[in-house]
N, C-alpha and C positions, 0 to 999 in steps of 0.2 A: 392557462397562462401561469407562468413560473413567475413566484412570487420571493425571491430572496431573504424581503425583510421578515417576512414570513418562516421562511424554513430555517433561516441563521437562526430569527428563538430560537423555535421548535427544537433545535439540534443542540442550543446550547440548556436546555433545559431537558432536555435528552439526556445529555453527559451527567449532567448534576443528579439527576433522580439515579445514574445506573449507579453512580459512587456512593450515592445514601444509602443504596438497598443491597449493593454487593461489596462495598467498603468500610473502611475507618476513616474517621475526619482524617487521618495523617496521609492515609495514604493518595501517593503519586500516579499520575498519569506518565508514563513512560513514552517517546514516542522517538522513532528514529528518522532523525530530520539530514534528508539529502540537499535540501534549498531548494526542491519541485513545490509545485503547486500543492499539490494533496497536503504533503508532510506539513508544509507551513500552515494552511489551512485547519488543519485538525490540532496545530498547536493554537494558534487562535481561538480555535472554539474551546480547545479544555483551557487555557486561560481565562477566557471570558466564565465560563462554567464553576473552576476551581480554585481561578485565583493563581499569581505565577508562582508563587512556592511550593504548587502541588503541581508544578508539571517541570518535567527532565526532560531536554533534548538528549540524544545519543546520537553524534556524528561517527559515524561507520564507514571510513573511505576504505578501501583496497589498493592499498597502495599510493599513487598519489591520484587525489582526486581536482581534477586542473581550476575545478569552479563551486570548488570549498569554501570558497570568502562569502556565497551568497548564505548558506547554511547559517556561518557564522553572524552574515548579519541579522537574519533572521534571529534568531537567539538572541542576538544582542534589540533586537528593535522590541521584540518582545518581551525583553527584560527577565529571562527565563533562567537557570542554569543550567550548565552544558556539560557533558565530557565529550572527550574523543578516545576513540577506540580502533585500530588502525585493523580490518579483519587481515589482511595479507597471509600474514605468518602463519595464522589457522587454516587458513583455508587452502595454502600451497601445501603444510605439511599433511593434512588428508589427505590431497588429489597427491600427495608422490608418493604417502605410503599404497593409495591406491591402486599407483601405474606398478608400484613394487609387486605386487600379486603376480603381476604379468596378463591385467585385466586394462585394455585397451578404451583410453579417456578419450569418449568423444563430447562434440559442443554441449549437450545436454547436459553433461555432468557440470562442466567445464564455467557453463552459465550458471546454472541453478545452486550450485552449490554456495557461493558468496552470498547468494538471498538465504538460503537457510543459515548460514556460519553466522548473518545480520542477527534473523532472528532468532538464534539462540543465546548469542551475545545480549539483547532485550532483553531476554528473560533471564538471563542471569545479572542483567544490573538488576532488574525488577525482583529478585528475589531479595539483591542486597537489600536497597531502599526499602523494601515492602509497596509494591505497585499492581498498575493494572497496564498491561502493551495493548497502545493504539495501534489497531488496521486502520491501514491507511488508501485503499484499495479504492476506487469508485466503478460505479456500472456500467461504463464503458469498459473498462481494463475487464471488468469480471467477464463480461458479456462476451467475450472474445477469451479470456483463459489468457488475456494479459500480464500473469503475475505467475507466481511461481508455488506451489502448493506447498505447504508447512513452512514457505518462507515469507514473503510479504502480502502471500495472502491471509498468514497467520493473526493472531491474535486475540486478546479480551473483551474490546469494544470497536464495534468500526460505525461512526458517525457518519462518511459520504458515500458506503457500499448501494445507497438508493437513489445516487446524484450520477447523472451523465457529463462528461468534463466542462461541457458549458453550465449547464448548472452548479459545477463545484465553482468555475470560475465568477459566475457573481456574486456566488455566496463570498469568496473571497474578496471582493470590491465593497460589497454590504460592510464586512467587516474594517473597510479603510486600509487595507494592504497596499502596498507601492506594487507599481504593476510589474517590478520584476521578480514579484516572489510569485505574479500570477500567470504569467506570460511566458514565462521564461523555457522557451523548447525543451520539450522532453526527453531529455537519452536518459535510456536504463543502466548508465553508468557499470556494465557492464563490457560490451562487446563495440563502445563507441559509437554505434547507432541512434539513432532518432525511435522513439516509438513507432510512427507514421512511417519512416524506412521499415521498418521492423514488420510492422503489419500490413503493410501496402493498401494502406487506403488514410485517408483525414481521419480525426475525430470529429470534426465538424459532419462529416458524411455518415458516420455508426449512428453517432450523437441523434441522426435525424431520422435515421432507418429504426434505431429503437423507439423511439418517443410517438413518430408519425406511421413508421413502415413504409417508408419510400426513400428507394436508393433509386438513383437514375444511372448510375453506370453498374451495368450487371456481370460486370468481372469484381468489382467491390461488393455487390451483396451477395455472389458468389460465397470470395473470400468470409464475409461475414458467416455466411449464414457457417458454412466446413467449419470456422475456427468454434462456434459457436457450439454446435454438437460435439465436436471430438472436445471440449473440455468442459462441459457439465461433470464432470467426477470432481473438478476443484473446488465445485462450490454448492454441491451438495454432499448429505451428509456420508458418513461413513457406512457402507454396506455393512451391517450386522447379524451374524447367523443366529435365528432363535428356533428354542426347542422345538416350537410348536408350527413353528412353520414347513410347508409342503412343498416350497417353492424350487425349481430345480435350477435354474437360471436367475440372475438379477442382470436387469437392464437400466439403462436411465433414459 
């Protein structure tokens, strides 16, 4: 039984031990807040962990982002401070120097690039300030290679990487959130889809096939299980050649 009150400590004493032992009292928790559930979430807990003068929100739209006021109230309910950072300019001037080569931009680049231009933008506030970048990923998104690899799969500390979306979302109630920072439909703010458009199945449905191993519709743990293999290289670690090794092949 998922115990909330239980793992919200745990994870905010979680936060607090990794900044004593890989930080300075000064330094910030970085985290780039969209107004989704995760991002809010994981400002919550390094709040609750660090206190709100050690954590930075960083609003990252691409252009306009139509449901930017939740972000902002997030940041505002949490009492946090905020920049905004608009990626657009970056990230179209890459993709046209790109298409300049005469190297043909298809969806992949197209999508995935904005998650990485996000987080490099992090890390270069996080350099300013002196910080640590929140993941902000959970084990549903991972478990399916829902994120996007050196982009918001990236980062320094990921606190809900072992929380399935139902369990990030109590943890978010535990915490006393307004249910629209927990609630609030998913789109990857990207390509204008829904996540659950996107992956063709619920969270509700992963959420239950991970935790229990029972899917009852088997075109979704299908999908599951494919999405699931073809992206184990996101979320483990980096293939390393060593000297000493025989090995002719690496598989995962």
């Amino acid at each position: 039984m998922f115990d909330e009150k239980d793992v919200k400590q745990r994870i905010v004493a979680w936060i607090a031990d990794y900044f004593r032992i890989n930080a300075s009292p000064e330094t910030k928790a970085i985290i780039g807040i969209s107004g989704g559930k995760d991002s809010s979430i994981v400002a919550a807990l390094c709040v609750e962990a660090l206190g709100k003068d050690r954590v930075l929100g960083v609003l990252m739209p691409h252009g306009e982002q139509k449901d930017i006021d939740v972000a902002y109230d997030l940041c505002n309910t949490l009492k946090i401070r905020y920049v905004k950072i608009n990626i657009n300019d970056a990230t179209q001037a890459l993709l046209n120097d790109i298409a300049k080569t005469g190297l043909r931009l298809n969806d992949i680049a197209v999508f995935n690039t904005p998650a990485r231009v996000r987080m490099a933008t992090l890390y270069a506030v996080s350099g300013v300030v002196g910080g640590r970048v929140a993941n902000t990923s959970n084990l549903s998104e991972d478990w399916v290679g829902y994120a996007t690899k050196f982009g918001d799969a990236a980062g320094d500390f990921s606190p809900l990487s072992d929380l399935t979306v139902t369990e990030v979302k109590a943890v978010g109630r535990q915490l006393g959130l307004a249910a629209k920072f927990i609630d609030k439909t998913p789109i990857d703010g990207l390509c204008g889809k829904t996540d659950e458009d996107n992956l063709g199945f619920t969270y509700a449905a992963l959420d239950r096939y991970i935790r229990e191993g029972i899917c009852e519709d088997e075109k979704a743990k299908e999908q599951i299980d494919r999405l699931h293999n073809v992206n184990l290289h996101k979320v483990a670690p980096m293939p390393s050649f060593r000297l000493d090794d025989n090995v002719q092949s690496v598989e995962f």
